[in-house]
Structure formats: C-alpha cells, structure tokens
C-alpha positions in Angstrom: 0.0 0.0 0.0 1.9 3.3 -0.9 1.9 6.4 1.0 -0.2 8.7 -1.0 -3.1 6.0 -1.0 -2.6 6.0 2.8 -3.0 9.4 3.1 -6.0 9.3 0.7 -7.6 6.9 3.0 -6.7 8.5 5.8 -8.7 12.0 5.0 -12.0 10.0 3.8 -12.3 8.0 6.7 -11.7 11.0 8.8 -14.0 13.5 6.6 -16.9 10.4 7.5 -15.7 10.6 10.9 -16.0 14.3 11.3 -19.5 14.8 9.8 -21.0 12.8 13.4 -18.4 13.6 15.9 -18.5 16.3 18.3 -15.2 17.3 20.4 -15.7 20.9 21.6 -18.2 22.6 19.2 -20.8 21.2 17.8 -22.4 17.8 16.6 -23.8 17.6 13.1 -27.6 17.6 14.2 -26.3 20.8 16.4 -24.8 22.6 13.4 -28.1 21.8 11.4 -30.2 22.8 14.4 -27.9 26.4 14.2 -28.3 26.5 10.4 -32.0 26.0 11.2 -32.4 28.9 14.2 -30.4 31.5 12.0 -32.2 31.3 9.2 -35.7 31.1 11.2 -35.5 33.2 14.2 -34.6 37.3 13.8 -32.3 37.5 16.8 -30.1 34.5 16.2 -30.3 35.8 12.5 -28.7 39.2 13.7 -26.2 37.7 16.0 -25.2 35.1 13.0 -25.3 38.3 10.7 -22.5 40.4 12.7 -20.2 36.8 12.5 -20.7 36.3 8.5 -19.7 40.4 8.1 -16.4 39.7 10.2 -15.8 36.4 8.1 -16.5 38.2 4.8 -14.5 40.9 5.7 -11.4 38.5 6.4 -12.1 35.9 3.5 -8.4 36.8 2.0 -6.5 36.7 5.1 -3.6 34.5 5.8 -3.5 35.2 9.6 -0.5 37.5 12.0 0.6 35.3 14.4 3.3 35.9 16.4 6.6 33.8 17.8 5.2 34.3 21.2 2.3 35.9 23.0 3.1 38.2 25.6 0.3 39.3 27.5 0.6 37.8 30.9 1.4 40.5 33.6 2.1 43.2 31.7 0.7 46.6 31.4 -1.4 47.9 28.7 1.3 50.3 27.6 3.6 47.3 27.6 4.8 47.3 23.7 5.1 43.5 23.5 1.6 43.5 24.9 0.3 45.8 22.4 2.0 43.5 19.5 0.3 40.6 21.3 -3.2 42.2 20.8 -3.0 43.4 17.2 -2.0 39.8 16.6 -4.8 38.3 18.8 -7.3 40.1 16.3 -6.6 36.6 14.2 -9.1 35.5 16.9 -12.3 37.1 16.4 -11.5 36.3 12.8 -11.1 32.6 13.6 -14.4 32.8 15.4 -16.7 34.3 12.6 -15.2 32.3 9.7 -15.5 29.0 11.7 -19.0 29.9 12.7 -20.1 30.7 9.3 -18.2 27.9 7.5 -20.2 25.8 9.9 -24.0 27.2 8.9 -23.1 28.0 5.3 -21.1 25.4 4.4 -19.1 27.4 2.0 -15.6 26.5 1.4 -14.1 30.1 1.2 -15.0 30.2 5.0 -13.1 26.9 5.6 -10.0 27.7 3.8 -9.5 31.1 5.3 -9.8 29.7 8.4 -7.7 26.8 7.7 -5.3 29.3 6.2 -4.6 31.5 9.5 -4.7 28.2 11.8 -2.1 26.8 9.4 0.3 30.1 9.9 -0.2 30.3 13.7 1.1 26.4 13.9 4.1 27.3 11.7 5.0 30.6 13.5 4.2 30.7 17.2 6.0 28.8 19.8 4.2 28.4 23.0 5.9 28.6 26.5 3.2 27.0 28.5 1.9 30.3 30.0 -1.9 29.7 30.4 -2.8 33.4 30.2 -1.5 33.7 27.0 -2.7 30.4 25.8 -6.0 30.6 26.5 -6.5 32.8 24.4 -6.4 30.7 21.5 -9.4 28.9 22.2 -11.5 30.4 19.5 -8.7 28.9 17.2 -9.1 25.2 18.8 -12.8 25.6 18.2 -12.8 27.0 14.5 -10.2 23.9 13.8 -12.8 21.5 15.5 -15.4 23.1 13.1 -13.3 23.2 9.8 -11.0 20.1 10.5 -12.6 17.9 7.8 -10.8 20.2 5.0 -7.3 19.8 6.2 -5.6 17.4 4.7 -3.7 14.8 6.9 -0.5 16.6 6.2 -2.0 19.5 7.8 -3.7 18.2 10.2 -0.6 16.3 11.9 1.5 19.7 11.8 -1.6 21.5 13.7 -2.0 18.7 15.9 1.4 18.6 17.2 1.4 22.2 17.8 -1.8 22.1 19.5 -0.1 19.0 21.9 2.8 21.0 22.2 0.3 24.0 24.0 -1.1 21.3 26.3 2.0 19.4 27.2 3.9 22.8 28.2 1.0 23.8 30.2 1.0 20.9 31.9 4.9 20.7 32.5 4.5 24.3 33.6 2.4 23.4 36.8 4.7 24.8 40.1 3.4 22.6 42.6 2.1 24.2 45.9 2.5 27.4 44.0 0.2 30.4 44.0 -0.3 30.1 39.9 -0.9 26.1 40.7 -4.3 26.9 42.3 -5.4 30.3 40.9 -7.3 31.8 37.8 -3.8 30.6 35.7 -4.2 27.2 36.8 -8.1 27.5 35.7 -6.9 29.1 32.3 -4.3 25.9 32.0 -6.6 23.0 32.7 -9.0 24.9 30.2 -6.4 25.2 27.4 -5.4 21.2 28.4 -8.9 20.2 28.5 -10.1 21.7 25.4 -7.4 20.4 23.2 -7.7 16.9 25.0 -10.9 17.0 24.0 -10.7 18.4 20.4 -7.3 15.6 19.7 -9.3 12.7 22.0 -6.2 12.5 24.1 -6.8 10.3 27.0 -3.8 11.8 29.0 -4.9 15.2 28.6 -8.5 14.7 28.9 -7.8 12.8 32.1 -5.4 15.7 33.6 -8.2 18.2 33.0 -10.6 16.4 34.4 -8.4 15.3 37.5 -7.2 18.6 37.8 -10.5 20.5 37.3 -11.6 18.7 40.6 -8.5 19.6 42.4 -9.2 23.0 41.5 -12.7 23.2 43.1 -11.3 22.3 46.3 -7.9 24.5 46.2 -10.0 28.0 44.4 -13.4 27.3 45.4 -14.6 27.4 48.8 -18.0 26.3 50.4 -19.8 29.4 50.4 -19.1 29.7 46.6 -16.3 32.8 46.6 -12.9 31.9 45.1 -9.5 32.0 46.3 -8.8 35.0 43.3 -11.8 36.4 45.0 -10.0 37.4 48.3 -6.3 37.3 47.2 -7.2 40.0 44.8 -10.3 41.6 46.7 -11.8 41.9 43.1 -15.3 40.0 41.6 -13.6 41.3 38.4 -10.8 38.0 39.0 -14.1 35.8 40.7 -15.7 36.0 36.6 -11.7 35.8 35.1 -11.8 32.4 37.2 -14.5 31.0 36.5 -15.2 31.8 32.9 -12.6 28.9 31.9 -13.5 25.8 34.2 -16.9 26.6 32.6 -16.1 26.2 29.2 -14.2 22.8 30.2 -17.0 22.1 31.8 -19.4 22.8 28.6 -16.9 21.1 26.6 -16.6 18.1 28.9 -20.6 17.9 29.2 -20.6 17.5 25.5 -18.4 14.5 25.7 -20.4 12.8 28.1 -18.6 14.3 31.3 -20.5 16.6 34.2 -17.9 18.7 35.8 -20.6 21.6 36.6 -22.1 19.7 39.2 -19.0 17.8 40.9 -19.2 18.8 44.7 -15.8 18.5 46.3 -15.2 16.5 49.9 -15.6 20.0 51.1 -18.8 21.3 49.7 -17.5 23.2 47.0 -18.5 23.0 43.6 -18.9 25.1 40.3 -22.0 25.4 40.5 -22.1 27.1 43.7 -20.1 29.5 42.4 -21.7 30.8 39.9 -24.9 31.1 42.6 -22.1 33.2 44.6 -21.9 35.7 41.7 -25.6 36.2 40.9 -26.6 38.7 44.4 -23.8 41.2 42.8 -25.0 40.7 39.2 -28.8 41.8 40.5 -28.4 44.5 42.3 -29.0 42.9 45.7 -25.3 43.6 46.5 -22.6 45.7 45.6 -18.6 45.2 45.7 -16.1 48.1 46.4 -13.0 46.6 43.5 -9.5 46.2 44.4 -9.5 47.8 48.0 -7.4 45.0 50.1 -5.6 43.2 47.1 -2.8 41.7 47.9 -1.2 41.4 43.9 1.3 44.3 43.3 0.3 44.0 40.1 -3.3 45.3 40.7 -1.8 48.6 42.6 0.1 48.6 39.5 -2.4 48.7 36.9 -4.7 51.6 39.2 -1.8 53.7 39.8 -1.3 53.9 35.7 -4.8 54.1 35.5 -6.2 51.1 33.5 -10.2 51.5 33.3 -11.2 49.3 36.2 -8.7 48.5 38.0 -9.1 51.9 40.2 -9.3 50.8 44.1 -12.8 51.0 45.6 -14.5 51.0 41.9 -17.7 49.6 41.7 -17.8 46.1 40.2 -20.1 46.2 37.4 -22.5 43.7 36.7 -22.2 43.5 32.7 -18.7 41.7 33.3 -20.4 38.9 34.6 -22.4 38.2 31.5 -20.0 35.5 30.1 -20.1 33.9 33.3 -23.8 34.3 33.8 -24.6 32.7 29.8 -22.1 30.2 30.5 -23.7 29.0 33.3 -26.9 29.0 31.4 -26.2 26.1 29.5 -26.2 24.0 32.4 -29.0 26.2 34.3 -31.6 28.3 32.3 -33.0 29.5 35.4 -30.0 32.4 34.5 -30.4 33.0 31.1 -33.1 35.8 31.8 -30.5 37.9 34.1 -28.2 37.0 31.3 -30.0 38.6 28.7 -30.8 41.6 31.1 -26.9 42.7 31.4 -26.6 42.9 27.8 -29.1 45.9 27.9 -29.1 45.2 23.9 -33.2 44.7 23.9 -32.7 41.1 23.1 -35.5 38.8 24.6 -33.9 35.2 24.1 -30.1 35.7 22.0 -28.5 39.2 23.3 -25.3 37.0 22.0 -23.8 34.4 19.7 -23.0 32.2 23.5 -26.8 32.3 23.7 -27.8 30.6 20.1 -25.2 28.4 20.5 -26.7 27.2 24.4 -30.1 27.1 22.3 -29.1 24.4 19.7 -26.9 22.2 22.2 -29.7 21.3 24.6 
C-alpha cells in the first residue's frame, strides 16, 4: 500500500468521521439545528449576521501570528503587549469564519480559516503560560469546526502544535505554588482540557478532568467565593476564574462528562459558584474593587490608571455576563439575568453564547 493512497484513506475515513463527531463545538444535528435557528429566528439571525460580516471581511486573510504571546502581567502600555493584541485580532476572525463555514457550508469560509490556523502552527512557539494560551481557544474551536478540510498533512502539523500547547501547560504546573491553584491554573486545565478533547487525548482529557476537581477544592470554597476572589479583593478576577472551568466544563458535558455539578469533599463546587456571583449581578449587593488586594500588580495597573482596576470602583454587573450565559447552558433559570446585562433589547439571543446554548440542549 503506498503512502499517497494512505494518506487518501486517511482523510476520507476521517472527513466520514468528522461529519458525526462532536469534540468541543458542535455535533452535526447541532450545526443543522444552528443552520435552522439562524435562518428562522430574527435574533439569532442578527447575532449570525454580525459573524458572517467579520468572516466576509477576512475571507483573503492569511492570519498575524506571532513567535510568542506576551500578555501575561504586563501593562497595557507594555509594547510586547500591544503587538500581542494586534496579533490576537486573528481570533475574532477565527471565530466568525469558523461559525459561518459551519451554517453556510461554504468552502471560502473553511480555507481562510484553515489558512490562518495553518500560519499560527508554523510561526508561534508556546511557552506553556496559560494566560496567554487561552487565548487561542477560539482557534481550537474554529479547527474542530473546519477540520474535515485539512488534509492529513496538515492536520498532523496542527495537531502537534496544538499538543505542544497542552504538554507545556501541563509541564509548567509549580506545585504548591500560588499560579498552581489560581485563575492561571483555571486558564491551564482549560487550554489542556479543550485540546484533550478536540485531539481525544486520553492523558490530557484525564489531567483536565483530575485537575478541574482539584481545582474546586484548592480556588473554590464552600460558600461559593474563590480564592482570586479574596487574594485579589476583586469579583472582576471571581468571573476571570470561572469563565474557563466553565467552558471545560461545557466542553466536557458534550463528551459525556459533568464537571458543573462535581461537589468537592468539602462542599465546594462550580456550580455554587456561579450562585455566589448572581446577588452582585442583581443588584442585591454591591462590591467596592481592588480595596485589600494583595497582587502588586493590581496597585500597579490603578496607579497607571487602567479602566477598572481603580481601588474602591464599583464592580459592574455587565462583566459577569459570560459567566452568567455560560452558566446557562447548564441552568436556564440564569439566562433571563443574562439577557438583562446585555441591555441590547434582546429577549432570548443578546449573543452568539446564547444561540449556541439554544441548539446544544
């Protein structure tokens, strides 16, 4: 059997594979449910809208990656920063053309996309720092949803980038250290987890999980606050914590795995959480930011005068809302406050979070 035929077989029996398979977006009676809502219901129509104008207006791209991301700690001023962010744009890109490929089913969508993932394996190198690794998740999740049009060449140099992210994160775990138990060890076992997932790597699907439910017990206490919570005096770093172990935890439930309602030996739990977060999101309670943190970096940020990071400011509700729709897929009884912080006059989608919850119940 020669090695082109090989290959051939390879990417049929994988295209058949992909077409019923769902890893971390969505399963083909989910995508045609989407196609379905979008074409049927005016708000998921105008949220799909805004995504196929991004995608159309990035159809040529080839992608700006960069060797490394450099976002982690830094000020906003920070140069390397800055770079980090134009680069990041690649993104929001990512998102709308994988999105669209997936309700349109048109190929320019798919090989734009598979364009700029293709770059970002070739240029950046990864260092295992979860704060800038997570944010490539909307890459991992336009690659689940256009993987079918790689080609097995392609798809074994984006694979072994994408286990290179995990396996870094994972080597770059400082027992009994600070970063081992706050929102950068949430933002690792997210990165680790998702790509587990989207690769079926038993190793890496089993470190997320293991460590997802070490993490309840180490950040999460029984009352529901987190351990970013009062190290940082700041509901801001509560959401920043949580927003990650619940997109594991949406990814997970999708592979047959509830991590939302795992109750650790000492109460704590997701879930509770999220139910800690809600009397500050309704106006029941309020939260002075910042006023007893104990990161330098935080004094840091106020004293050059980042927007919301002043000491005593006012959390603001609308920063929960990822949190809040998130959490909706597990619990609807949210989605109404959800909706409400948006302040966009959306009764059921305010966002594109909020179609997709519709089509994966």
């Amino acid at each position: 059997m020669t090695k082109s035929y090989l290959v051939l077989l390879t990417t049929l029996l994988f295209s058949q594979w992909a077409a019923f398979a769902s890893a971390i977006s969505l399963t083909e009676a989910q995508r045609r449910e989407l196609t379905r809502l979008v074409v049927s219901d005016a708000e998921a129509k105008r949220q799909f809208q805004r995504l196929r104008r991004e995608a159309d207006a990035c159809i040529k791209d080839h992608g700006r990656p960069v060797s490394r991301i450099c976002t982690a700690g830094r000020l906003d001023g920070d140069r390397l920063k800055a770079e980090s962010r134009v680069s990041l744009r690649d993104m929001e890109k990512l998102n709308a053309l994988g999105y669209s490929y997936a309700v349109t089913s048109k190929n320019a969508f798919s090989a734009a996309a598979r364009r700029i993932i293709i770059h970002w394996a070739k240029v950046n190198q990864p260092a295992g720092i979860p704060i800038d690794d997570t944010k490539l998740e909307p890459l991992f999740v336009a690659y689940d949803l256009t993987r079918s049009t790689f080609s097995a060449e392609e798809r074994i140099a984006v694979e072994d980038w994408l286990r290179k992210i995990a396996g870094l994160e994972l080597q770059s775990t400082l027992t009994n250290s600070v970063t081992a138990r706050n929102n950068w060890n949430s933002h690792r076992l997210k990165v680790v987890g998702l790509i587990g997932f989207l690769l079926d790597d038993a190793d890496f699907i089993a470190g997320a999980v293991e460590g997802f439910k070490a993490q309840v017990e180490t950040n999460i206490y029984s009352d529901g606050s987190s351990f970013d919570f009062h190290q940082r005096d700041a509901l801001h770093y509560h959401c920043y914590d949580l927003e990650p172990l619940l997109v594991l935890a949406v990814a997970a439930r999708e592979n047959g795995i509830d991590l939302y309602h795992y109750r650790s030996p000492s109460g704590a739990s997701l879930a509770k959480s999220v139910e800690f977060l809600v009397p500050y999101c309704d106006g029941t309670r309020t939260h002075a930011e910042w006023v007893h943190t104990k990161v330098k970096l935080d004094r840091t940020r106020g004293e050059a005068g980042e927007k919301g990071f002043s000491p005593g400011s006012a959390f603001q509700p609308r920063e929960a809302r990822g949190v809040l729709e998130l959490a909706s897929f597990f619990d609807q009884s949210y989605t109404p406050l959800a909706v409400r912080l948006y302040h966009n006059g959306a009764a059921r989608y305010p966002s594109w979070q909020a179609v997709l919850n519709r089509v994966r119940k």
